[in-house]
Phi, psi and omega in degrees: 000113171299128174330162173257107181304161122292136170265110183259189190218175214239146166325124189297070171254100185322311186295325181285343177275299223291285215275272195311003155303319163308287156338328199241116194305104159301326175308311187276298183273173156229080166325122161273110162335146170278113154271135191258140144174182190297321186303345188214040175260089191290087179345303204315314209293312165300309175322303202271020167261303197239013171075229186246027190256161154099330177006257195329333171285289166350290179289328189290312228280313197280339180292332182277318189297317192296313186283334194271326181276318163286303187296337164071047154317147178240005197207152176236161138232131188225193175258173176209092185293070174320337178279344162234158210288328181231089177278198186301346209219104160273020203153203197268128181262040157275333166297007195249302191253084190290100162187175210252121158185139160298120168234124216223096173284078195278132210267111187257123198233351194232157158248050176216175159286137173226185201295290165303359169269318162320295172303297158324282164000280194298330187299318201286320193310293183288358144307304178282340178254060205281004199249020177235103193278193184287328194291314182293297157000282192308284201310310179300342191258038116321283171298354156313302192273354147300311182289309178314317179267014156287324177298313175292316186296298166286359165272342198256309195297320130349284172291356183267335192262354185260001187286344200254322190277171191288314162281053182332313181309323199272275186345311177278341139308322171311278184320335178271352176295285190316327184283344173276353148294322165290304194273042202199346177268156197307329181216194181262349158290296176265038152296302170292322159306338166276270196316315154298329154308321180260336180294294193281355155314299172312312213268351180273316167288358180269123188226021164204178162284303145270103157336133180273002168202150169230154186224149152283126155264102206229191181118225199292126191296295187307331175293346191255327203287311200256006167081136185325101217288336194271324161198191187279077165296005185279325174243340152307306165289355154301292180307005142255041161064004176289135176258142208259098171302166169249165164208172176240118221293016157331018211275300191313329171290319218240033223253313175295344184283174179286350186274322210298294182336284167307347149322279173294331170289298205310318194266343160318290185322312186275333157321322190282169159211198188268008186262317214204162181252172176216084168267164197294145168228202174281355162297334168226090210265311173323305177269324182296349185262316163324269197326297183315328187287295189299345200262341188278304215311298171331303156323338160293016187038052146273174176232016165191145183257133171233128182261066199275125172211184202277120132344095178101006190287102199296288206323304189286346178277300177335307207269326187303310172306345179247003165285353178258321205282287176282120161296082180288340210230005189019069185216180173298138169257131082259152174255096176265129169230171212223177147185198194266356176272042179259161179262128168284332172303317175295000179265282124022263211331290214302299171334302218270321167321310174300299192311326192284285165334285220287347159307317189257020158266318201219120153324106165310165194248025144274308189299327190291000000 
């Protein structure tokens, strides 16, 4: 008779499930996946927590609740965004969620890894872990940051292939399939069997070459990383064969480069007026990290930007005022902003309304 795991469920950042994966004896757990979407969002319940602030909080916070009743998790390990006013964690979110279960939050101050995100890592790890000493840590977090690029591999390969095969819908379940096969797997061979296993899927399942258009999709980070919460944007545009680019939220590394450079003038500016200059810092690393996504992005020989944010969100109300005020990028726009009372039809229109411009704007790249 085979054992009864625990089940823990780890923040849905595919690469962070992925890396922290390492860490953990599969003989003892079963990673539960987070799943975000509309469908298991209880209104009331978010209206009287978080008011009208927030969507993207909302939707994490019910995903977590959704895994502790049904999936019956008993340990969460999740993030704690310091930088911003309403992150994953506002508190304890046991005070949220009446039901008996543990949350080991790791405290994030950059939107990159650092020395101190590292330490937060291990403090939270050896809470949620107590048989995983330091010693071990060290030895594990190669492969950790292997599995973390792994993650990366199937996901980019994902985004490079469903724009391409006959089903999107079927593809992307394969894949979610694979990704609970990755974070879930015992080592790092067979962590790379999952990947080999979806390259031929893919490459069996593939029926062109090219994608007829490719877009960026930027605006609110957690909505592109852990997905549009209202529907699959992924698969809606792969049934018009669009392929979805990636770019990167990099501003803090790369703040020296000609994008980074430009960055920081374009949101000075808007800070400033005609009495005092304001310039941009890490106090608005949420927009200067945004403006950087779309300004990387623009380099990726796309042909249309789609900007998706939060209802009430100042970073993304900031950046968005400053892609409407300047044209930069002269290619087809839109801007959806949401909250969980959004309609997907009036969501739909706007879409098809966008498809529609970037057909009769722009050669598809078969023709070109």
């Amino acid at each position: 008779m085979s054992k009864l795991k625990k089940k823990i469920a780890i923040t849905p950042l595919f690469w962070l499930e992925a890396g922290i994966s390492a860490f953990i004896d599969k003989n003892e757990y079963e990673i539960i996946p987070i799943e975000i979407s509309q469908r298991i969002l209880n209104n009331d319940y978010a209206q009287t927590i978080f008011g009208d602030w927030c969507a993207p909080l909302k939707f994490v916070v019910a995903g977590y609740e959704r895994a502790i009743i049904k999936d019956k998790v008993t340990k969460i390990i999740g993030l704690n965004y310091n930088f911003c006013s309403f992150p994953f964690v506002l508190g304890n979110i046991n005070e949220w969620i009446e039901q008996d279960f543990e949350y080991f939050p790791i405290s994030i101050n950059k939107l990159y890894m650092t020395p101190s995100t590292f330490a937060s890592l291990y403090e939270q790890l050896r809470k949620a872990l107590p048989e995983l000493s330091m010693a071990k840590f060290v030895r594990l977090l190669p492969e950790a940051m292997k599995r973390a690029d792994h993650s990366n591999i199937l996901e980019r390969l994902y985004a490079k292939t469903i724009p391409l095969v006959e089903n999107p819908q079927s593809y992307s379940n394969i894949y979610k399939i694979k990704k609970g096969q990755l974070i879930n797997a015992v080592n790092i061979q067979e962590s790379q069997s999952v990947i080999d296993s979806f390259q031929k899927i893919s490459a069996d399942m593939k029926k062109s070459e090219e994608p007829e258009y490719r877009i960026l999709i930027s605006g609110d980070a957690e909505s592109i990383f852990i997905g549009f919460p209202l529907f699959d944007l992924d698969t809606f545009f792969a049934q018009h064969h669009i392929e979805i680019v990636h770019s990167s939220f990099g501003y803090q590394t790369n703040r020296d480069t000609t994008i980074g450079q430009k960055t920081t003038e374009i949101m000075t500016e808007r800070f400033s007026n005609k009495n005092s200059k304001t310039f941009a810092n890490d106090q608005h690393v949420l927009e200067l990290s945004t403006l950087y996504h779309v300004l990387e992005g623009i380099n990726k020989d796309i042909d249309g930007i789609v900007f998706v944010k939060p209802n009430m969100c100042s970073p993304c109300d900031n950046v968005s005022f400053v892609l409407k005020k300047h044209n930069y990028f002269e290619k087809p726009f839109v801007e959806l902003s949401y909250d969980e009372h959004s309609g997907v039809n009036g969501i739909l229109t706007r879409l098809e309304a966008f498809l529609n411009i970037l057909k009769e704007t722009t050669p598809s790249n078969i023709a070109k």
